[in-house]
C-alpha positions as CSV (number, residue, x, y, z in Angstrom):
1,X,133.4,92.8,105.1
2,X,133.6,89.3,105.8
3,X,132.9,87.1,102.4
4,X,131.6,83.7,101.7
5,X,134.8,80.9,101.2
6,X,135.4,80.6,97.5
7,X,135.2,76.2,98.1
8,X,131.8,76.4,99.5
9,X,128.9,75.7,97.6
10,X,126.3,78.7,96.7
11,X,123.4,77.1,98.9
12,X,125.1,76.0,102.0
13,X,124.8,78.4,104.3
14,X,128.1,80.1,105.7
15,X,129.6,80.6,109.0
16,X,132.1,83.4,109.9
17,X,134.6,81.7,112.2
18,X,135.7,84.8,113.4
19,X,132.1,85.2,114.9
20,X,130.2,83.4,117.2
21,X,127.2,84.2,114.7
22,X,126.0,82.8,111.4
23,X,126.8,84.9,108.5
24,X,123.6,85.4,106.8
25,X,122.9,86.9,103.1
26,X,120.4,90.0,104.3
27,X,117.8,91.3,101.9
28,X,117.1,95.0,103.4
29,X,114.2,96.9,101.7
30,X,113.4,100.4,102.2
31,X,116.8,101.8,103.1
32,X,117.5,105.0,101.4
33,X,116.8,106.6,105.4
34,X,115.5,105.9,108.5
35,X,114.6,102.5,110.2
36,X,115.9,100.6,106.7
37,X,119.0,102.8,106.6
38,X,120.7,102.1,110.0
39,X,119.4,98.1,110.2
40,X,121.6,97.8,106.7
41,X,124.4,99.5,108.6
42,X,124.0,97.4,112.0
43,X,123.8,94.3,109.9
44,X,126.6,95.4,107.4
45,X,128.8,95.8,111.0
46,X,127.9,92.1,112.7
47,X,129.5,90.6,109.3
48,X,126.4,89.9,107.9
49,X,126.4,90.4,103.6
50,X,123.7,92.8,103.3
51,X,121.9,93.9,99.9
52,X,120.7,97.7,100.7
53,X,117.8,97.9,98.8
54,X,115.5,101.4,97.5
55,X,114.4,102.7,94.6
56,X,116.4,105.4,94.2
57,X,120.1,103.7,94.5
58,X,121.7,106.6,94.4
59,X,120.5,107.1,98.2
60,X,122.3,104.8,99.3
61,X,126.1,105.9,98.7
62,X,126.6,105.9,102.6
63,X,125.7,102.3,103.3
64,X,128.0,101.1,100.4
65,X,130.9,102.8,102.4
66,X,129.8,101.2,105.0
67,X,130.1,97.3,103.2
68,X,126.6,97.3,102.3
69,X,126.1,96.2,98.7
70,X,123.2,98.7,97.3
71,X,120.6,97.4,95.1
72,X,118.0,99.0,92.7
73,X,114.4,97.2,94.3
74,X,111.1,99.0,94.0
75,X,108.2,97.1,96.0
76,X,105.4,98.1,93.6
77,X,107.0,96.8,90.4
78,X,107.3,93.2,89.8
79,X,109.7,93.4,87.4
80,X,111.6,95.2,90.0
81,X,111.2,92.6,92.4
82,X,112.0,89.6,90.7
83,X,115.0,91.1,89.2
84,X,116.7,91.9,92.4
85,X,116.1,88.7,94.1
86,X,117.7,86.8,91.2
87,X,120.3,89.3,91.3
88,X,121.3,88.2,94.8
89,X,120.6,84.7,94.1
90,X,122.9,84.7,90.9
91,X,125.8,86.1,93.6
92,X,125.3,84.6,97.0
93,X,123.6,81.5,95.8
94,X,120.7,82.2,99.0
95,X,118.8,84.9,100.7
96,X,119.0,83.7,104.7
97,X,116.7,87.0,105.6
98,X,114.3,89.3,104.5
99,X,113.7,92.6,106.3
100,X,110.6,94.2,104.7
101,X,111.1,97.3,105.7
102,X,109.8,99.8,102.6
103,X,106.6,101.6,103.5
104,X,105.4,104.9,103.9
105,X,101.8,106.3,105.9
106,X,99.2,107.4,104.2
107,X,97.2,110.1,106.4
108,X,93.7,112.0,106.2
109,X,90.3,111.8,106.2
110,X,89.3,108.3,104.5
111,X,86.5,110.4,102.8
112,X,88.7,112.7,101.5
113,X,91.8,110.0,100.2
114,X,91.5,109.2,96.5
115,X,91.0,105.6,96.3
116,X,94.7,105.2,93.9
117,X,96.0,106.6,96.8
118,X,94.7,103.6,99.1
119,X,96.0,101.6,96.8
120,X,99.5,102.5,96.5
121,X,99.7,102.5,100.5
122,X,98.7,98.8,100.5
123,X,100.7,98.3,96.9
124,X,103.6,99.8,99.1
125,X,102.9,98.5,102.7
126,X,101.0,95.0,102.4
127,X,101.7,93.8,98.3
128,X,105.1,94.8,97.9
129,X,106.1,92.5,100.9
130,X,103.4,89.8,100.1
131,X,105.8,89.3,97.0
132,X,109.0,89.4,98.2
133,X,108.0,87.1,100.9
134,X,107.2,84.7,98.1
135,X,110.4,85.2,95.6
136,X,112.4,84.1,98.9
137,X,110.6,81.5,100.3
138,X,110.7,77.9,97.6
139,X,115.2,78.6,98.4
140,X,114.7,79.1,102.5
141,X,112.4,76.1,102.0
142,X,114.4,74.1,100.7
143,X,117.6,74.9,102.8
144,X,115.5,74.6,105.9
145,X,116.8,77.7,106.9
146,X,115.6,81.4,107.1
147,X,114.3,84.4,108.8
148,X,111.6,86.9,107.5
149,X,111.7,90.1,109.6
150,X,108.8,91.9,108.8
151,X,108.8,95.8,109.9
152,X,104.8,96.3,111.3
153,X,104.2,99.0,113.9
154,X,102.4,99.8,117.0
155,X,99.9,101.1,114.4
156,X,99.4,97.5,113.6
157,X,97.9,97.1,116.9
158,X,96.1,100.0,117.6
159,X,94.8,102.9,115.5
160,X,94.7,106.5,115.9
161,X,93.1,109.1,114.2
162,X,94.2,111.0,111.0
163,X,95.8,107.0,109.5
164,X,92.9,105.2,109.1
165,X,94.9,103.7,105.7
166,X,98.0,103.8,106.9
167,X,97.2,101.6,110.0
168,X,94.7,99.1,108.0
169,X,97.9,98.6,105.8
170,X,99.8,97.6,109.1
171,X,97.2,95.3,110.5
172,X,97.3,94.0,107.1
173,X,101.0,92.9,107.6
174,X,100.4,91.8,111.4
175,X,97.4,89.3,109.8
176,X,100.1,88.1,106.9
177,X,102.9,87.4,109.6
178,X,100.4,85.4,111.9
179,X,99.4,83.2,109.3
180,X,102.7,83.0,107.6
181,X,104.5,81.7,110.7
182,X,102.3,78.7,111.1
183,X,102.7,78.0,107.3
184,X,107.1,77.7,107.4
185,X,107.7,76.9,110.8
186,X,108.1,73.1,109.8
187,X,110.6,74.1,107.2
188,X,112.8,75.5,109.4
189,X,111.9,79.5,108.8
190,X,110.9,81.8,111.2
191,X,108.9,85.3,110.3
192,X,109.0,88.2,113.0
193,X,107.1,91.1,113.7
194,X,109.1,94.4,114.5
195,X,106.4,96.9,116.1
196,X,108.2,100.0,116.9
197,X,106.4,103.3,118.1
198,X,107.2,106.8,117.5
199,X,110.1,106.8,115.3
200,X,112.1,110.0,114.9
201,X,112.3,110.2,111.3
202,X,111.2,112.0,108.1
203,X,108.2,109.6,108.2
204,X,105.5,111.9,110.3
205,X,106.5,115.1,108.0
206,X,105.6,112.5,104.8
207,X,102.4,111.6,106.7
208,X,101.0,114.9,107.4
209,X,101.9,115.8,103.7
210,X,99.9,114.0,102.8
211,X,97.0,114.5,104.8
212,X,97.0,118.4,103.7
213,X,97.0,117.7,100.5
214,X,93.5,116.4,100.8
215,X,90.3,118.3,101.7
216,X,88.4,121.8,100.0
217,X,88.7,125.0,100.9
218,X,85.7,124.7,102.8
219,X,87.2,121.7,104.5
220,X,84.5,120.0,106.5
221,X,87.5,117.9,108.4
222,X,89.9,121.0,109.3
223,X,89.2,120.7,112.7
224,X,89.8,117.1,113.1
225,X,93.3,117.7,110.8
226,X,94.3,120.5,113.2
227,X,94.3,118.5,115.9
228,X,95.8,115.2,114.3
229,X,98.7,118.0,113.4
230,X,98.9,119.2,117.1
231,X,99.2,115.9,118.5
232,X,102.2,114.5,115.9
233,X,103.7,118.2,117.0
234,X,103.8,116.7,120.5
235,X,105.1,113.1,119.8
236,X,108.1,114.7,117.7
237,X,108.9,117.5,118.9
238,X,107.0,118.6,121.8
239,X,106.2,117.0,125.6
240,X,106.0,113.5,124.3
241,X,108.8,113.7,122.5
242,X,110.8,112.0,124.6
243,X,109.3,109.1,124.7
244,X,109.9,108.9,120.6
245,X,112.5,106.1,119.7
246,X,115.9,106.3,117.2
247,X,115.9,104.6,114.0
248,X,119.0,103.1,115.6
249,X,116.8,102.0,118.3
250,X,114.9,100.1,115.9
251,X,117.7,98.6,114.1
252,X,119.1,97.2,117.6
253,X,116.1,95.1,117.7
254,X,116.2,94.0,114.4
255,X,119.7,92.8,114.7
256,X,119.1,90.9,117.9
257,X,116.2,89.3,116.2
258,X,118.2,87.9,113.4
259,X,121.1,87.0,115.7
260,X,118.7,85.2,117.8
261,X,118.2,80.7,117.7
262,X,115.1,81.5,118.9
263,X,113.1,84.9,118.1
264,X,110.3,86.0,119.3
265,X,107.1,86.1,117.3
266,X,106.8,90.5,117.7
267,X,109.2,93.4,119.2
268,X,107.0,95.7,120.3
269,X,109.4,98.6,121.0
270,X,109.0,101.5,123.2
271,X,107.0,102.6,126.2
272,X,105.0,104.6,124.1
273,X,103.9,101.5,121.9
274,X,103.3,99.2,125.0
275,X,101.5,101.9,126.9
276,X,98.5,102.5,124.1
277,X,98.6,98.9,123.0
278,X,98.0,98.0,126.2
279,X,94.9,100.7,126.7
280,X,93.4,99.5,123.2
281,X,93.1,95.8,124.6
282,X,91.5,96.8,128.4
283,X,89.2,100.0,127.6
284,X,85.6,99.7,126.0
285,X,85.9,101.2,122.5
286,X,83.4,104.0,123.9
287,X,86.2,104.8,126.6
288,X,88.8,104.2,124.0
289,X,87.5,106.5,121.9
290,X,86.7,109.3,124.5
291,X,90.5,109.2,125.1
292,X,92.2,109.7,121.6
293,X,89.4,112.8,121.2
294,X,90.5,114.3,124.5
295,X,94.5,113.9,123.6
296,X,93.9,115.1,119.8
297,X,91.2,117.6,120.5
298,X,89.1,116.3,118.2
299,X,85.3,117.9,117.8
């Protein structure tokens, strides 16, 4: 993997001459699977140096085969945080991107969700990446130079039933990026929104988990679960799911974001995600609404 020359300084940025691209120190959280797991790879390939990043390091033996550098980094623990970004700092000398990737959904009822639980989705989802997003701005700043890529959804833009916290956590980020792109655009740093939909990963089984795990025996919402269930049934597995999307998919569109002069402000990615995006911003909530019940069966 492609190094930085031992006679350049630590905060000049460095270009691979081999490559028509910029060779960019790459920050990836969330990578132990999924979505964070094949961008670390992609990136790792183009020649970028590229921290792997998850809380369990021992996840992420395939991406150091692969030239990735792994890296111990939980989102919800400060300590955490701020020790891995001085980490990289102390060997590259810079972080040129971020990819806030970590996150998880939180699904059920909001009645039923113990309110710890809501906040460790948004400690996860929303604070975790707040944070970074802070450690790695005053050196992107003050090099003029950087990208933060942050990894939203579809979910960010519309909501459907069963993740009422899940998707509040993603509109949360969406809000964040807005704002944050009109603060560090005149220092030379560009934020970007990745808004995949249906991703073929471990990521629905997590969700549902969770959602079963709330409720009574006498569960007034069992109905409503059932056919939240149903209907993720059909986006992984059943007649929609072909219209479900790759991690490496994702990770395509990451790359070309950070590869690109000019980004765009949000990927949305997938038909999938354009198609109810689109029917969230034209129909009346009341139609709206009538919709999602019809598809998940709701009472």
């Amino acid at each position: 993997m492609p190094q930085p020359p031992s006679s350049s300084p630590p905060d000049q940025p460095v270009t691979d001459r081999s490559r028509k691209h910029r060779t960019e120190v790459v920050l990836v959280t969330g990578c132990s699977s999924g979505i964070g797991a094949a961008t670390a790879a992609r990136l790792a390939a183009a020649g970028h140096i590229v921290y792997a990043s998850a809380r369990q390091p021992d996840t992420l033996a395939a991406l150091t085969v692969g030239g990735c550098r792994p890296l111990a980094l939980d989102v919800t623990s400060e300590e955490s945080m701020t020790g891995a970004v001085d980490r990289v700092l102390a060997e590259q000398g810079r972080i040129d991107v971020l990819v806030n990737n970590a996150g998880y959904g939180q699904y059920g009822p909001i009645e039923q969700i113990p309110i710890e639980q809501v906040r460790q989705q948004f400690e996860t989802n929303v604070f975790g990446l707040v944070r970074l997003t802070q450690l790695v701005l005053p050196g992107m700043r003050q090099r003029r130079h950087g990208r933060i890529v942050n990894v939203s959804s579809m979910g960010g833009r519309t909501t459907l039933p069963g993740g009422g916290i899940y998707h509040a956590s993603k509109y949360a980020v969406e809000a964040v990026s807005n704002a944050l792109r009109l603060e560090v655009r005149p220092f030379g740093v560009q934020v970007v929104l990745i808004e995949p939909g249906v991703v073929r990963t471990p990521w629905s089984e997590q969700a549902l988990g969770h959602q079963q795990s709330t409720g009574t025996e006498n569960d007034p919402y069992a109905r409503y679960k059932q056919g939240v269930e149903v209907s993720f049934a059909s986006a992984f597995t059943g007649s929609l799911a072909k219209l479900s999307i790759s991690p490496d998919q994702v990770a395509e569109v990451i790359e070309r974001a950070v590869a690109a002069r000019r980004p765009r402000a949000r990927y949305l990615i997938s038909a999938m995600a354009k198609s109810l995006v689109l029917l969230d911003a034209v129909l009346p909530d009341r139609i709206h609404d009538a919709v999602l019940r019809q598809q998940y069966h709701l009472p």
